[in-house]
Legacy VTK file of the C-alpha trace (Angstrom):
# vtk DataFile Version 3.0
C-alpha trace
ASCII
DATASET POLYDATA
POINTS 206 float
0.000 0.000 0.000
3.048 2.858 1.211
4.347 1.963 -2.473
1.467 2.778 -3.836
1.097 6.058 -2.391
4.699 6.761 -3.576
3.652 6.208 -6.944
0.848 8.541 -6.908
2.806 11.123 -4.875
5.515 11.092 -7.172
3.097 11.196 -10.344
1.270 14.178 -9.110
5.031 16.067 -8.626
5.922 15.024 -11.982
2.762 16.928 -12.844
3.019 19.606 -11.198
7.230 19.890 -12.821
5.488 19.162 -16.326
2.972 22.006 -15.530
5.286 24.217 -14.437
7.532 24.082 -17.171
5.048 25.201 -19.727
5.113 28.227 -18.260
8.379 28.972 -17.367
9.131 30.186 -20.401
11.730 32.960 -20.999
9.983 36.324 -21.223
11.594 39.031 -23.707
10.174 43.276 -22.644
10.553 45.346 -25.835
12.808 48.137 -25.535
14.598 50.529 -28.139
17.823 52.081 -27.910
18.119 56.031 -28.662
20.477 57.471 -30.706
22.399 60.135 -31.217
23.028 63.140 -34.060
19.464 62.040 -35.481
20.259 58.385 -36.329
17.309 55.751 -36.062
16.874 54.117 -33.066
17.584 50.534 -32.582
16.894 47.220 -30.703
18.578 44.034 -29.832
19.608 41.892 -32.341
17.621 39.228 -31.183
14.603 40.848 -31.594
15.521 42.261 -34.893
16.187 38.526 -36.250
12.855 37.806 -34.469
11.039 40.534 -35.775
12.900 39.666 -39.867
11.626 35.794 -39.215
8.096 36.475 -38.256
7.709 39.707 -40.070
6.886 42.686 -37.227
7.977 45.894 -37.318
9.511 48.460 -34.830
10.488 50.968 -37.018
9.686 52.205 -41.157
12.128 52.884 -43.444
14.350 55.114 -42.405
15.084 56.262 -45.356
12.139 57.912 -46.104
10.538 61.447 -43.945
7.584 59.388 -42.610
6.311 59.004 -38.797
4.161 56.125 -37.553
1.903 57.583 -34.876
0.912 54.795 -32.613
-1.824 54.433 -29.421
-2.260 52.091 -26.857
-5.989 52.400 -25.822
-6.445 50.538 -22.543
-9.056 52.384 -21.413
-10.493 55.803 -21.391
-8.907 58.973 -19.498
-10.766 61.771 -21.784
-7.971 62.558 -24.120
-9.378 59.892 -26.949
-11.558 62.996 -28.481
-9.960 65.229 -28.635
-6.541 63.438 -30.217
-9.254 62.451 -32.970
-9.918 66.314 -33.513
-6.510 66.789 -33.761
-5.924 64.400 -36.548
-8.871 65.141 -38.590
-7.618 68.602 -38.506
-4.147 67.974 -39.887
-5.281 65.230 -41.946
-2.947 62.504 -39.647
-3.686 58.794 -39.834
-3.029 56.828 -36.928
-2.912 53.437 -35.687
-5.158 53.064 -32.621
-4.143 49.426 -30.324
-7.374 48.269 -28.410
-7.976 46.057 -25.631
-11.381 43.922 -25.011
-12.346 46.137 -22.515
-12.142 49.689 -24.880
-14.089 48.163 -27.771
-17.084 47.270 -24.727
-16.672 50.701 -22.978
-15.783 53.154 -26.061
-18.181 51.758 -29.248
-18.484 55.121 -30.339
-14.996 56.318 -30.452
-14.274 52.598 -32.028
-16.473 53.353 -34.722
-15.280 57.080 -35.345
-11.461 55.468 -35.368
-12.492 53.484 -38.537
-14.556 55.790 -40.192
-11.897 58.328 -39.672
-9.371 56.067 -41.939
-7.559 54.922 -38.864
-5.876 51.803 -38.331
-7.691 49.810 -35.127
-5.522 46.878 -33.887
-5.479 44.230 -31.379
-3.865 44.791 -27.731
-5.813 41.595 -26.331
-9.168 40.995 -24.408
-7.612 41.371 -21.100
-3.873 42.324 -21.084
-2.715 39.075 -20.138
1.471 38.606 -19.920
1.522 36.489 -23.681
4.398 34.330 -22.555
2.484 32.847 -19.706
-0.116 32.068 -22.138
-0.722 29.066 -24.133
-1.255 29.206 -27.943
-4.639 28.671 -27.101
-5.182 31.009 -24.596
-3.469 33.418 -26.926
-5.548 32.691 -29.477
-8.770 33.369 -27.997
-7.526 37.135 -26.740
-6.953 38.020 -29.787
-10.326 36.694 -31.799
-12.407 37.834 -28.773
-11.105 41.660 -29.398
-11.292 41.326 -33.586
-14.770 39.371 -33.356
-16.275 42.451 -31.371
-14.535 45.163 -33.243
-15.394 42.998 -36.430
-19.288 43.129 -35.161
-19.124 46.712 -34.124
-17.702 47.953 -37.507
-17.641 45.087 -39.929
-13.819 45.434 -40.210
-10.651 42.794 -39.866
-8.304 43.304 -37.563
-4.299 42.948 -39.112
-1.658 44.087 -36.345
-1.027 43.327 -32.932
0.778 44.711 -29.891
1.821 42.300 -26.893
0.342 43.838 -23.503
2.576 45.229 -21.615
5.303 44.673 -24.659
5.772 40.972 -23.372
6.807 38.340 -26.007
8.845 35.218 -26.689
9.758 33.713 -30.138
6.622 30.957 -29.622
4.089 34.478 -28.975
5.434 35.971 -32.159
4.661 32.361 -33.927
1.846 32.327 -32.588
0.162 35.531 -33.818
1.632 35.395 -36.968
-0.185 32.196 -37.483
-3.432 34.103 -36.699
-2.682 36.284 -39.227
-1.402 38.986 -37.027
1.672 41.386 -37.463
2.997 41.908 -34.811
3.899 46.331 -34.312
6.444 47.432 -31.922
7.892 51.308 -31.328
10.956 53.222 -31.566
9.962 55.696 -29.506
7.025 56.400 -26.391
5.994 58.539 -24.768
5.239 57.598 -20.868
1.410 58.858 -20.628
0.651 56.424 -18.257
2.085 58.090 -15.799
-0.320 61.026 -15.210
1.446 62.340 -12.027
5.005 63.128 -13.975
3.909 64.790 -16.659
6.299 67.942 -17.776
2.829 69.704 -19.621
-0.582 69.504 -18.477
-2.019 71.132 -21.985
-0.547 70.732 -25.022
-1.726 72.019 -28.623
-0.070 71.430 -32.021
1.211 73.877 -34.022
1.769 74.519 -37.388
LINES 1 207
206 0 1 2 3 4 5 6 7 8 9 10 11 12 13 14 15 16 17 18 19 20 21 22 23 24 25 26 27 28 29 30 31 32 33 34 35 36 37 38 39 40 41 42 43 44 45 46 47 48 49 50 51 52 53 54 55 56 57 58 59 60 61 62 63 64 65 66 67 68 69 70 71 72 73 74 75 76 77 78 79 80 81 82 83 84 85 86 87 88 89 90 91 92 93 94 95 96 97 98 99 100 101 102 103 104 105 106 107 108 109 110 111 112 113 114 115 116 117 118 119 120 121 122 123 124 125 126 127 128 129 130 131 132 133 134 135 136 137 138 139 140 141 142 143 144 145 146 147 148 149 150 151 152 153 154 155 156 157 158 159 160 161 162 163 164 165 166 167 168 169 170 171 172 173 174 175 176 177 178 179 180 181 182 183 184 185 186 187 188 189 190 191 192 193 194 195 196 197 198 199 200 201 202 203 204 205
């Protein structure tokens, strides 16, 4: 009977090891590298032979004068509006990043996004850490966001954005598979942070 019990004892720790490996994957943060007299940014090199083999982007072509204007829309602080007005009025096309929770709370501004000729894109249901995530798992963030932004304006959904800029080489697999490319940044701005803020109103100007 005791050898038995050791059996099953050491079966369900040989579960638990098994279960805890799937998740103990190596996690990757994205991060860019200033630099100076005007050159491009860059990144590691691992992410850049990442980013070649399962075609994301962090940066254009830097060859040409063009700016990718990027926005990761959590969740609404009142600013949404009028950055819309903004870019109607100088004609600017953007690329708005939504989670689960902004398509349910913000239909309106969703809708005005797309109409607007703006780019929406996925930035999962619930801001999960990806590399914690199964495919699976991974999988159904991403179609529950595109299925109710797909309902809400009849539009696809083409690019993605890791929460919290969390990936591995299996996450960037795995949305590419789902038809996703995946969108980085060279530069950010930290927004987030509303009590270290160096301007509390800013316009554009010509």
């Amino acid at each position: 009977m005791r050898d038995i019990w050791k059996q099953v004892i050491l079966g369900a720790f040989g579960f638990v090891m098994l279960a805890s490996s799937v998740h103990a994957e190596e996690s990757f943060g994205w991060n860019f590298n200033p630099a100076k007299n005007n050159e491009p940014p860059s990144t590691e090199p691992l992410y850049v032979k990442w980013l070649n083999q399962y075609k994301g982007y962090y940066i254009g072509n830097t060859d040409e004068k063009e700016l990718y204007l990027t926005f990761d829309n959590g969740y609404e602080n009142g600013f949404t509006e009028p950055i819309l007005d903004v870019l109607k009025e100088r004609n600017v096309p953007a690329a708005f990043f939504v989670t689960g929770h902004y398509v349910q709370s913000e239909p309106d501004l969703i809708n005005r996004m797309a109409k607007e000729g703006h780019i929406v894109a996925n930035h999962s249901w619930s801001h999960p850490h990806f590399p914690d995530l199964s495919d699976e798992q991974i999988k159904v963030e991403l179609e529950r966001v595109e299925d109710a932004y797909t309902e809400l304006t009849g539009n696809a959904m083409h690019y993605v954005r890791p929460p919290r800029g969390t990936f591995n080489e299996r996450t960037l697999d795995a949305a590419l598979k789902l038809g996703y490319t995946h969108v980085f940044w060279s530069f950010a701005y930290v927004d987030w942070n509303t009590d270290d803020q160096k301007v509390s109103n800013m316009r554009t100007t010509k």
